[in-house]
C-alpha positions in Angstrom: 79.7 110.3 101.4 83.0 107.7 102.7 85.4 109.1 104.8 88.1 110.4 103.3 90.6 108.5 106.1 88.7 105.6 106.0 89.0 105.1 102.7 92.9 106.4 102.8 93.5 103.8 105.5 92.1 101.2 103.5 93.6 101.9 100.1 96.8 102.0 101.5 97.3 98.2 102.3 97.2 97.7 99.2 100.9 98.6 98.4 102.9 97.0 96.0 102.4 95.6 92.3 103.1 92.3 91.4 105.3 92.2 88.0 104.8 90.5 85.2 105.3 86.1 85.5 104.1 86.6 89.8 101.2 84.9 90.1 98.5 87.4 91.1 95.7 87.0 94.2 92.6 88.3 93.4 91.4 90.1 96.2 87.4 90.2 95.9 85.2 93.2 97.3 81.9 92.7 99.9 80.1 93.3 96.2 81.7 89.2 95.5 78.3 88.6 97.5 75.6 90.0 95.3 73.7 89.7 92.1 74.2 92.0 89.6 71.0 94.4 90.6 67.7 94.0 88.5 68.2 96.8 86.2 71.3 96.2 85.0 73.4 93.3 82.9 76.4 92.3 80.8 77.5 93.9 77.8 75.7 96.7 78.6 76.6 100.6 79.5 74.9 102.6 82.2 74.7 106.4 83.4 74.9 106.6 87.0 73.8 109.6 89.0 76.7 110.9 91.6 76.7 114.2 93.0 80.4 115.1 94.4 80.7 117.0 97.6 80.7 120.5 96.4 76.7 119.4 95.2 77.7 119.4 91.6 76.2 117.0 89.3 79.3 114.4 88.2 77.4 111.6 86.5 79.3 109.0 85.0 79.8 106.0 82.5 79.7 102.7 83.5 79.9 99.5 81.3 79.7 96.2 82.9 81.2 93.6 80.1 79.7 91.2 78.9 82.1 88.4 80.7 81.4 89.7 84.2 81.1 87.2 86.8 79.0 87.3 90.5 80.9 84.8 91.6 84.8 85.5 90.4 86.2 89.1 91.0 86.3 91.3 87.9 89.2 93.8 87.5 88.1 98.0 86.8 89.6 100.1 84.2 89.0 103.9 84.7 89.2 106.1 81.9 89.4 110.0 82.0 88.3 112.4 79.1 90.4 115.0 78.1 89.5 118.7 78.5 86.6 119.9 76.9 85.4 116.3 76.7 83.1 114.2 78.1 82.3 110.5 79.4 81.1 109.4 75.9 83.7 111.2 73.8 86.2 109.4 76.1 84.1 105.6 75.5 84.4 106.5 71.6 87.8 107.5 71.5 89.2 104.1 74.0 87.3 101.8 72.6 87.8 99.9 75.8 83.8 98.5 75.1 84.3 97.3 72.0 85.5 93.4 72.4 88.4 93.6 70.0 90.3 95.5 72.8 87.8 94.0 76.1 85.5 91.2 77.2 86.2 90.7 81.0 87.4 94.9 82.6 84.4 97.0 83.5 85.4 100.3 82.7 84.1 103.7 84.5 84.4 107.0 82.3 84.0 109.8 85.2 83.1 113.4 84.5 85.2 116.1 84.9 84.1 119.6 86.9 83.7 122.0 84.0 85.0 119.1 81.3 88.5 119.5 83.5 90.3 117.4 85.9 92.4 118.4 89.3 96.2 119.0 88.6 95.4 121.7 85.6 96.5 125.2 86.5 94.1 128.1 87.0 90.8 126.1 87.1 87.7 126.3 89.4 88.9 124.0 92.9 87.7 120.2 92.7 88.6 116.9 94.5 89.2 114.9 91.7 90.5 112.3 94.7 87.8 112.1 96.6 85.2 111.6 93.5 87.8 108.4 92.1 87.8 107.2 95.9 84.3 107.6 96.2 83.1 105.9 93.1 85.3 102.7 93.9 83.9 102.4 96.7 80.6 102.4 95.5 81.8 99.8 92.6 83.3 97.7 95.8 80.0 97.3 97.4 77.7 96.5 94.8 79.8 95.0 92.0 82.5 91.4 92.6 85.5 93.5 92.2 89.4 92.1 92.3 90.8 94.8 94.3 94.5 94.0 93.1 93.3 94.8 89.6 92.0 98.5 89.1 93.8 100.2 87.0 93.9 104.0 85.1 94.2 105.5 81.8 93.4 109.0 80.1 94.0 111.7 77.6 95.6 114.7 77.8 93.9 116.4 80.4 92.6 113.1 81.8 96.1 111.4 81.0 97.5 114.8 83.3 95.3 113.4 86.5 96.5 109.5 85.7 100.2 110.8 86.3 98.8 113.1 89.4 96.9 110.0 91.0 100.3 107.9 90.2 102.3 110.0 92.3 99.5 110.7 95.1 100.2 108.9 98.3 97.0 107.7 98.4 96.0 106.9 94.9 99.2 105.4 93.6 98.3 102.1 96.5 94.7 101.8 95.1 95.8 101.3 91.3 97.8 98.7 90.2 99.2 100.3 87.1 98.5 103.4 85.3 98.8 104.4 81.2 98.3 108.1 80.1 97.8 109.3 76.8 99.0 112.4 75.4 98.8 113.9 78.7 99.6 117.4 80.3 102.2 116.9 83.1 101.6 120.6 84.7 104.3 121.7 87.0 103.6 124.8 88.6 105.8 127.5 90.4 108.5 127.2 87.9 110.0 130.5 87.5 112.3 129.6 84.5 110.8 126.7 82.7 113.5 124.5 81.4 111.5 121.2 79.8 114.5 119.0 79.4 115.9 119.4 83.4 112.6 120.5 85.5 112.2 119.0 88.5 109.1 117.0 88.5 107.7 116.5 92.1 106.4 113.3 92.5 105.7 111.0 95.3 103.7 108.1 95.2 102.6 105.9 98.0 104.7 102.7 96.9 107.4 101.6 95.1 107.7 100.0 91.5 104.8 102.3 90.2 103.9 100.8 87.0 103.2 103.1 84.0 102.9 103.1 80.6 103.1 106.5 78.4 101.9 107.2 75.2 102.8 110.8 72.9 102.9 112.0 69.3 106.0 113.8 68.2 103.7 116.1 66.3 101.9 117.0 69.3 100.5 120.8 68.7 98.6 120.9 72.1 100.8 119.5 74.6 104.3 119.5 72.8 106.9 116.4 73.2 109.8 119.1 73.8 107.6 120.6 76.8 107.2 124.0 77.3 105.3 127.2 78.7 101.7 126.7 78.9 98.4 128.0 81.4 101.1 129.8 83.7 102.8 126.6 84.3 106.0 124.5 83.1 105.1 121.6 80.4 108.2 119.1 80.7 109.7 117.2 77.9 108.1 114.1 77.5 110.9 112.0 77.3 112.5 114.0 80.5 109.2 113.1 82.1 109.4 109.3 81.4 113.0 109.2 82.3 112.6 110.3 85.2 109.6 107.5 86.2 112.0 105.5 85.5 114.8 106.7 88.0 111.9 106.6 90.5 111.3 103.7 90.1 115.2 102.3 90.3 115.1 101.2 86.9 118.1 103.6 85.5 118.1 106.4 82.6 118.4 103.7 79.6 115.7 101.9 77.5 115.9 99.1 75.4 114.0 100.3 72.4 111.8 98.1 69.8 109.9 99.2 66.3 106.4 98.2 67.2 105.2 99.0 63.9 105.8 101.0 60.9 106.0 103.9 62.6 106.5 103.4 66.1 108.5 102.4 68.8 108.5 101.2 72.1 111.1 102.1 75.3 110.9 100.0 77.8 113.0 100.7 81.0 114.1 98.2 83.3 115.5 94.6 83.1 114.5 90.7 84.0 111.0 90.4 85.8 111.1 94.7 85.9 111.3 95.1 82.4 108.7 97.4 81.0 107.5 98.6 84.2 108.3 102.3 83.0 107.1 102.2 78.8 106.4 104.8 76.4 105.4 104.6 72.7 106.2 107.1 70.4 104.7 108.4 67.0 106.7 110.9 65.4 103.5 111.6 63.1 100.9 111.5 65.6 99.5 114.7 66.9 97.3 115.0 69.9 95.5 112.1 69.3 94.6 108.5 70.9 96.3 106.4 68.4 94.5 104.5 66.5 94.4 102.4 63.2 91.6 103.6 62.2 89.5 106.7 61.5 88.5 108.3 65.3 87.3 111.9 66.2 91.5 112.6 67.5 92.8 112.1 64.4 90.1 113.6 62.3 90.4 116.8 64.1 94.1 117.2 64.0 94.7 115.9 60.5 97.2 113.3 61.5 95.3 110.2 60.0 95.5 106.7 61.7 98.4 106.0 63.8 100.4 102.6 63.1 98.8 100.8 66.1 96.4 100.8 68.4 97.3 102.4 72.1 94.2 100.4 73.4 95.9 96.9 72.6 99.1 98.2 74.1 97.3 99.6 77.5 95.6 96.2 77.3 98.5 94.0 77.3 100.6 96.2 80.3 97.8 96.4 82.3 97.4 92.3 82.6 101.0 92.3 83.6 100.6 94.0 86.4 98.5 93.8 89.9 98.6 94.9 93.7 99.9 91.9 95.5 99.2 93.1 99.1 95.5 94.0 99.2 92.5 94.3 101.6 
């Protein structure tokens, strides 16, 4: 098990993202010194045993792609299944193995405590922090790593803990950028939920968080307009965005582009900053992972294929970005 201030002393050099046209440093991990071990090779997906620190079995995903390099530092995506969900469901519905969307990001699908992440009211207690700290560490030591480029997505319940490690002092300085989907952004002791003006505590470890948000306006399980849900406050979507946006001193106004048919893109913040805060919007999607094509989301909620492909889109923002202070 790593030490929990260890591990918060190291993460926290890392403190700042570079933004779009800086040149980024890869910063390689003690893993940059090692073969890939025997057992295991590109293009392939693995099951790796972890037990967290309550003794509960929390095995997880891993795919090493099949453009890995021992030699060159490889940047980490970690991808969070929504509730209910598992590991797999969450590989099937991001796509992020398939090489239309990635050749050269392992990706890590983690396992949530009783299919749920920390940051949902009125589940069992879990340290959803320690078990992302813990496995990166582990990646760090046996895998070549760039340390400036680990990055988070998730949906809905798993796109709730993306926002909650954004904001977390701790986790916000390990990941360079951060892209939920659909996700639940609980807010609890909120006496008189008002979705569109809620305060939304928030306060991550750096500056110039970058995040990229996607939502269906049809939306049946965690509603655009926000609202009362599991004892807690649900904000407005577009509230919750906005405000990002403020945080990160990027004002209240987006330029906004039709992306597709369909959709359209807001994008908050100007010159080299532009885009730092984005979210892509659906009016017909429901709670789904957009997608062109047919995927358990939008078979299940009867919304079809969406007009483009979230996983191109997370893609894309996530090479913008990086750590650019990083040990």
């Amino acid at each position: 098990m790593v030490n929990v201030f260890t591990v918060t002393l190291l993460a926290g050099l890392c403190a700042s993202a570079a933004i779009k046209e800086t040149p980024k440093r890869e910063v390689s991990s003690e893993g940059c010194s090692k073969e890939l071990p025997s057992d295991r090779e590109p293009g392939n997906e693995y099951n790796i045993p972890y037990t967290d620190d309550e003794g509960r079995d929390r095995n997880y995903l891993l795919f090493i792609p099949p453009g890995y390099k021992t030699n060159s530092p490889n940047p980490v995506i970690f991808s969070y299944h929504g509730g209910t969900r598992t590991p797999g469901s969450q590989r099937n519905l991001d796509r992020l193995e398939k090489p239309e969307f990635n050749t050269d990001h392992i990706v890590v699908y983690l396992r949530g405590y009783e299919e749920r992440w920390e940051s949902v009211p009125n589940i069992t207690k879990r340290n959803d922090v320690l078990y992302t700290n813990t496995v990166l560490d582990d990646l760090e030591s046996t895998y070549c790593i760039d340390k400036s480029r680990v990055f988070m997505t998730g949906k809905s319940n798993g796109g709730g803990f993306t926002n909650f490690a954004a904001c977390h002092q701790q986790l916000s300085t390990r990941f360079a950028a951060f892209a939920p989907v659909s996700g639940s952004y609980y807010i609890e002791g909120v006496d008189d939920c008002q979705p569109k003006t809620v305060e939304i505590p928030c306060t991550p470890g750096r500056s110039d968080v970058p995040i990229i948000e996607f939502h269906g306006g049809s939306d049946g399980t965690i509603p655009y307009a926000g609202g009362d849900r599991r004892g807690a406050c649900l904000p407005d979507v577009f509230h919750w965005i906005t405000e990002w946006a403020v945080r990160d001193g990027l004002g209240e106004t987006p330029a906004v582009t039709n992306i597709a048919s369909r959709a359209q893109l807001y994008e908050w913040g100007s010159g080299a900053k532009k885009g730092l805060v984005s979210h892509v919007f659906e009016q017909d999607v429901d709670h789904s992972w957009p997608y062109t094509g047919k995927n358990t989301d939008n078979e299940d909620h009867g919304d079809g294929p969406a007009s483009y492909n979230a996983s191109s889109y997370i893609m894309d923002f996530f090479s913008k970005h990086s750590l650019t202070s990083c040990s």
